[in-house]
N, C-alpha and C positions, 0 to 999 in steps of 0.2 A: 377265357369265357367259360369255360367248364369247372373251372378252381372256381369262377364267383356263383354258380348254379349250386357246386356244393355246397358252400358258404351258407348261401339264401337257404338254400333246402334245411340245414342243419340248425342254421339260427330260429325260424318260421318254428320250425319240430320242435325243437326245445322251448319255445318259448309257449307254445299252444300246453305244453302238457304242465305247466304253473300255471296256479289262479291269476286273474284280474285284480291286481293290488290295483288302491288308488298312487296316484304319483305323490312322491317325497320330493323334497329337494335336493336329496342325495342322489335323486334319478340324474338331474343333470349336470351334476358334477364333471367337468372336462375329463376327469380321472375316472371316471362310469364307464370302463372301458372294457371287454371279454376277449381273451385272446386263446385262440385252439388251435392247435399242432393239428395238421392235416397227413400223415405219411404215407409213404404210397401205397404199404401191404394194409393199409387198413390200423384201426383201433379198436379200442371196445366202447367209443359215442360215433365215430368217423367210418364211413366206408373205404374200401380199396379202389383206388385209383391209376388212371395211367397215366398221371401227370407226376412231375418230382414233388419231394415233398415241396408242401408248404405254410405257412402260420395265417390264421384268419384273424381278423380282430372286427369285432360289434363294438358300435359307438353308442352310448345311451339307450341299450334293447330297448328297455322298458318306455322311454318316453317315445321312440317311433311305433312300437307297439298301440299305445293312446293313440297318437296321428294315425294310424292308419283304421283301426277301429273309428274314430272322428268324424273320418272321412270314407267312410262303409264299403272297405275294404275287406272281405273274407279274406281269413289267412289260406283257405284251400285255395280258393282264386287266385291271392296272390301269388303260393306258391308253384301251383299250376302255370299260370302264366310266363314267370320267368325260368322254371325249372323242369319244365315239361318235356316231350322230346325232342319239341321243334329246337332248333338253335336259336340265341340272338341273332337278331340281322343287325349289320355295323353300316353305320351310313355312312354314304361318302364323303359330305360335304361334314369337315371337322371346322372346331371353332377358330378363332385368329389367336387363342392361346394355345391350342396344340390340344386341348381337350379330344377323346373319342370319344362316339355318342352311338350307345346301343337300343333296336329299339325290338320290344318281345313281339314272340309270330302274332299276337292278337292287340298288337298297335298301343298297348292301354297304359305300360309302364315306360320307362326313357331310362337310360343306365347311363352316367356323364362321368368319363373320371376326370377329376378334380386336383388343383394343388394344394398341399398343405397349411396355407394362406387361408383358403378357402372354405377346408377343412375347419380349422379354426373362427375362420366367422363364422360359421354354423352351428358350433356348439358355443361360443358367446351368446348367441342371440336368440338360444333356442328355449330360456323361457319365455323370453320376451311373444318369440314367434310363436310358440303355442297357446300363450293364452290370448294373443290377436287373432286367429285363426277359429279357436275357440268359440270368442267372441262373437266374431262379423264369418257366419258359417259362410256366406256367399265372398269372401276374403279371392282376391283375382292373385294372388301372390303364391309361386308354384308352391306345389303339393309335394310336401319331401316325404316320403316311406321309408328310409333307413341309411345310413350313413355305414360303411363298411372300406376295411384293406385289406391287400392280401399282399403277402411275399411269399416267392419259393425261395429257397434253399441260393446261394450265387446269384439272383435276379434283383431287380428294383422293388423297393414297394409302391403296389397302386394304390390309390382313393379312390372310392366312386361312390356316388350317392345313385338313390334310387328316385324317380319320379314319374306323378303323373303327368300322361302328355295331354294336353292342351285339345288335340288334333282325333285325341279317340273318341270316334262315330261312326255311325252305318253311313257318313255324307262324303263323297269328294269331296276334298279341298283345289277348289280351282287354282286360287293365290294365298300367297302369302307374304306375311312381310311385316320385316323385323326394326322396331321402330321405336327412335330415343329422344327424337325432337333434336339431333342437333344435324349441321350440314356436311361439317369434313368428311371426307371420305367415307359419305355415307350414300353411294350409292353400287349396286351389282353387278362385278363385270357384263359389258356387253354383249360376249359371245356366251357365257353364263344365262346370261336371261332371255336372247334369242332361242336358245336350244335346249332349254330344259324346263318347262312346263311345273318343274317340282324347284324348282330355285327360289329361295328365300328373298323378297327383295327389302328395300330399306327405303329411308323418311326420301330419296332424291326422286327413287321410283314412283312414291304413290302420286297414282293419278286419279284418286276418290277423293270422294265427300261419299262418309257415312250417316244416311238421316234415319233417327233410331225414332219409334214412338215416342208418346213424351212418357211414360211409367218406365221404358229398361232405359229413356232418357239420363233418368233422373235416381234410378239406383247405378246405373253402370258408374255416373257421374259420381256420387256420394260415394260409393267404393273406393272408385281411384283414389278420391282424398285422401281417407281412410286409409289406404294402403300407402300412399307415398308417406302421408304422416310420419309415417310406423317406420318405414326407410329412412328417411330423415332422421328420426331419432336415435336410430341404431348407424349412422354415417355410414349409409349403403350409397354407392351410384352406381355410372353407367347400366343400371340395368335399362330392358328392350320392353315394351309392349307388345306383344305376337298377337298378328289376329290373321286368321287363317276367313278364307268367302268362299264360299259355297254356292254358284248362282243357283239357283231353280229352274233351270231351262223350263221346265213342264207347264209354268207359268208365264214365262217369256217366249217361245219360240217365235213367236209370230212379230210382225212389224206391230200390227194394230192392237196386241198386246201388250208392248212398251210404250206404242202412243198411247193408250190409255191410262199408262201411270203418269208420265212426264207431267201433263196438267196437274193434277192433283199436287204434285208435289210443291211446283212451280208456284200454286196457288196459296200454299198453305194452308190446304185442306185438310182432315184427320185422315181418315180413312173410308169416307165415306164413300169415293167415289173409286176403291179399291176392295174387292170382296176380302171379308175378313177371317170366310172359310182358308182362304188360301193362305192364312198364318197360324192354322191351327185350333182359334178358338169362335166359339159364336158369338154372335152380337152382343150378345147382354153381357156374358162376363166380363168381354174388352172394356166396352162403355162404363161400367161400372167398376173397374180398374182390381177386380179381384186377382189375389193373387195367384199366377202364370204356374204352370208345373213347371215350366222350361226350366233348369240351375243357372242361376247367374255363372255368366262365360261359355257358356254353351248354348249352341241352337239359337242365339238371339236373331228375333225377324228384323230385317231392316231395307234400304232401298241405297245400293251401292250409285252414287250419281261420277261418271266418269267426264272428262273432259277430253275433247280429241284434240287436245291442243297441250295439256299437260296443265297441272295448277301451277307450276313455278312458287313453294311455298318461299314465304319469307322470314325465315325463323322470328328476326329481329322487330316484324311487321306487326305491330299491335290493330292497324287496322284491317288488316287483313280479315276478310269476310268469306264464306264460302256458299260466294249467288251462281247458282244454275245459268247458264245462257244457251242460247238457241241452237248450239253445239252439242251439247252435254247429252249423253246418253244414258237412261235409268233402268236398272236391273233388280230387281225381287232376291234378296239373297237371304241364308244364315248367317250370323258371325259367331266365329270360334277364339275369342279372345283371353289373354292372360299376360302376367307380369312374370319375367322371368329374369335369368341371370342378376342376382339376387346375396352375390355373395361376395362381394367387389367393395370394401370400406374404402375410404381415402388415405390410404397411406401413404409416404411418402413419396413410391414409385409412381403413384397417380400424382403428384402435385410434382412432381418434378417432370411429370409426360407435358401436366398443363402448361408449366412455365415453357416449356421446348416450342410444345404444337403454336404456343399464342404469338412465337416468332414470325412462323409461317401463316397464321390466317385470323381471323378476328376471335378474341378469346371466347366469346359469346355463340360460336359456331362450332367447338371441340365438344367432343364425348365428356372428358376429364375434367370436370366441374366439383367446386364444392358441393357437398350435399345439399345442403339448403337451397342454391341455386337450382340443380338438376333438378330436386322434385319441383320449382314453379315451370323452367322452362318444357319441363314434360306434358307437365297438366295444361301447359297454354296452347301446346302442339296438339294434344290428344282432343282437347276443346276447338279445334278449328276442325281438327279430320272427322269428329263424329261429333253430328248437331241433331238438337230436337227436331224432329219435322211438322 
C-alpha cells in the first residue's frame, strides 16, 4: 500500500510538470510503458523509503492523463486523495477471483489489482475505450484513472488499476447489488445478507422494480445500449450492473407518506400527484424536460417498488411484466448506478467454464456466455428491473 502511494505520488508529479500534448497513437502502444527503480535510501527522482526496494511501471501515462482530465479529475485531488496521509482502507469482501479492492479515506477512487489477462484487455481496448467514453460523456461503463505494477526485489509483481467508485456521495447507500441477468449461483450467502447491511447482493436477491421518470427513462435506457454495444464489439462479458439505493426516509417516514405514492404509481400517473420539490427540481423545468444537472449514474430519482413476496425473476420469461400488486411496497429513492467488471474477453477459459457449467444447469442461466448473447440477455434483465413510470 505505501509502494503504490509512492508510485501514484511520483507518476501524478512528473506528469503535472510536462505540457498537455494532444494524444498520438504512440500513446497507446501496449509497449507505452515507464518503469522506475524505487530504492530504499532514496534517488535523485524517488524518495527514501521503508519498504525493500522496488521497480514501478506506468501503463500509457499519457492516455490516462486525458481520461482523467475528461473526466474532471484535478491531479492535486487526485493525488491528495490516494496519497494523502490517511491510508487506503482494503475491504473485506474480495472478488471470486482473488482480486483485493482498496478504497481512499474520501470514498472517490477504488484501487483493484488485477490479472495480467486483464491487464491486457485494457490496453487492447483502450483506444477503443477512450474514444467511446469521449464520445457518450454520460458513458455508465467504469471510469479507469491509470493502470499501474509494482514489484519488490524477491516478491510477485502486482497489477492494479485505478478507479472511479460508482458509490462516491454525501448519500448512504442503503443496498446494493450486483447484477448480470443470469441465475446460477447468483445469489448472496444467507448468513452474509442477514448480518451485513453493506453486503453486495445479486440478480436472485432483487426484490425491486425500479420506476425511473420517463426523461432518465429513456437516457439511462439509450446508454446501456450504447455501452453494451461497445462491449460486444470488443468480446467483453460477464460484466455486473452495480446500482447502489439510497431511500430518502425524510420523504417516506410516515405510513401516509407511502400511501400517497403507491396510487400514483399504480395509476400511471406522472408526477403529478407527488411533489416534484422533493426530487430537486421545480415544476416547469421537469414538464418541460430541460436538461437535469444530476450526471447520469448518479443521484438518479426514482420510486424503488418492492414485493413482500419476492419477484421470482425468470431469466428465460419474455413475458414477464413488472405489475405492482396490493403487496408491493413504494419508496422515494436515489440510484447510483454503473457498469463494471469490464475486463473479462471470451477466451478460452470462459468457453470451456460455459461448456462445464451447461452440464449442470440450463446454458441460458450461466454467467459465461458468448458476447453477443450476454449484452441481449443483460439488457432484457435490466429492461424488467427498471421501467418507465
Amino acid at each position: 500500500m505505501r509502494n503504490l502511494q509512492l508510485g501514484i505520488r511520483y507518476s501524478v508529479g512528473k506528469a503535472s510538470s510536462m505540457p498537455m500534448l494532444d494524444l498520438r497513437p504512440s500513446d497507446f502502444n501496449p509497449l507505452e510503458k515507464f518503469s522506475t527503480r524505487f530504492p530504499a535510501e532514496g534517488s535523485k527522482s524517488t524518495p527514501p523509503h521503508s519498504s525493500r526496494e522496488f521497480r514501478w511501471k506506468d501503463y500509457c501515462p499519457m492516455v490516462f492523463r486525458h481520461l482523467r482530465r475528461l473526466f474532471s479529475v484535478d491531479p492535486a485531488d487526485y493525488m491528495l486523495s490516494i496519497c494523502g496521509n490517511d491510508n487506503l482502507r482494503e475491504l473485506s469482501s474480495h472478488g471470486k477471483s482473488g482480486s483485493m479492492f482498496y478504497l481512499t479515506n474520501d470514498n472517490r477512487f477504488m484501487i483493484k489489482t488485477i490479472k495480467k489477462s486483464e491487464l491486457r484487455v485494457l490496453i487492447r481496448m483502450l483506444p477503443s475505450y477512450y474514444k467511446h467514453v469521449y464520445h457518450y460523456e454520460n458513458s455508465l461503463l467504469t471510469k479507469f484513472y491509470g493502470v499501474h505494477s509494482l514489484k519488490s526485489i524477491g516478491g510477485q509483481k502486482i497489477r492494479f488499476v485505478i478507479m472511479g467508485n460508482i458509490f462516491w456521495s454525501e448519500y448512504h447507500i442503503h443496498r446494493r447489488f450486483d447484477l448480470k441477468g443470469s441465475s446460477y449461483g447468483r445469489t448472496t450467502v444467507k448468513v452474509e445478507r442477514e448480518n451485513d447491511g453493506s453486503a453486495t447482493l445479486k440478480d436472485l436477491d432483487l426484490n425491486f422494480v425500479f420506476r425511473l421518470p420517463s426523461f432518465w427513462h429513456k437516457k439511462v435506457t439509450e446508454q446501456i445500449k450504447r455501452d453494451c454495444e461497445f462491449l460486444e464489439s470488443e468480446r467483453i462479458m460477464d460484466y455486473s450492473f452495480l446500482v447502489g439505493v439510497h431511500f430518502r426516509k425524510d420523504y417516506c417516514d410516515s405510513k401516509s407518506d407511502r400511501a400517497s405514492l403507491i396510487p400514483s404509481v399504480r395509476n400511471g400517473g406522472l408526477l403529478a400527484e407527488f411533489c416534484l420539490s422533493t426530487l430537486g427540481y421545480c415544476n416547469q423545468d421537469f414538464l418541460f424536460h430541460r436538461k437535469p444537472f444530476i450526471q447520469l449514474g448518479a443521484k438518479i430519482p426514482a420510486w424503488a417498488e418492492r414485493s413482500k413476496h419476492g419477484h421470482e425473476w425468470s431469466l428465460s420469461d419474455k413475458k414477464k411484466t413488472a405489475q405492482p400488486s396490493s403487496n408491493d411496497e413504494v419508496y422515494n429513492v436515489f440510484l447510483f448506478i454503473g457498469i463494471i467488471d469490464i475486463l473479462q474477453d471470451y477466451d478460452i477459459s470462459k468457453k470451456l467454464e460455459h461448456a462445464y457449467k451447461s452440464f449442470q444447469a440450463d446454458p441460458n442461466s450461466i454467467s459465461a456466455v458468448d458476447p453477443k448473447l450476454y449484452s441481449r440477455r443483460f439488457r432484457d434483465f435490466i429492461s424488467k428491473v427498471f421501467v418507465e413510470n
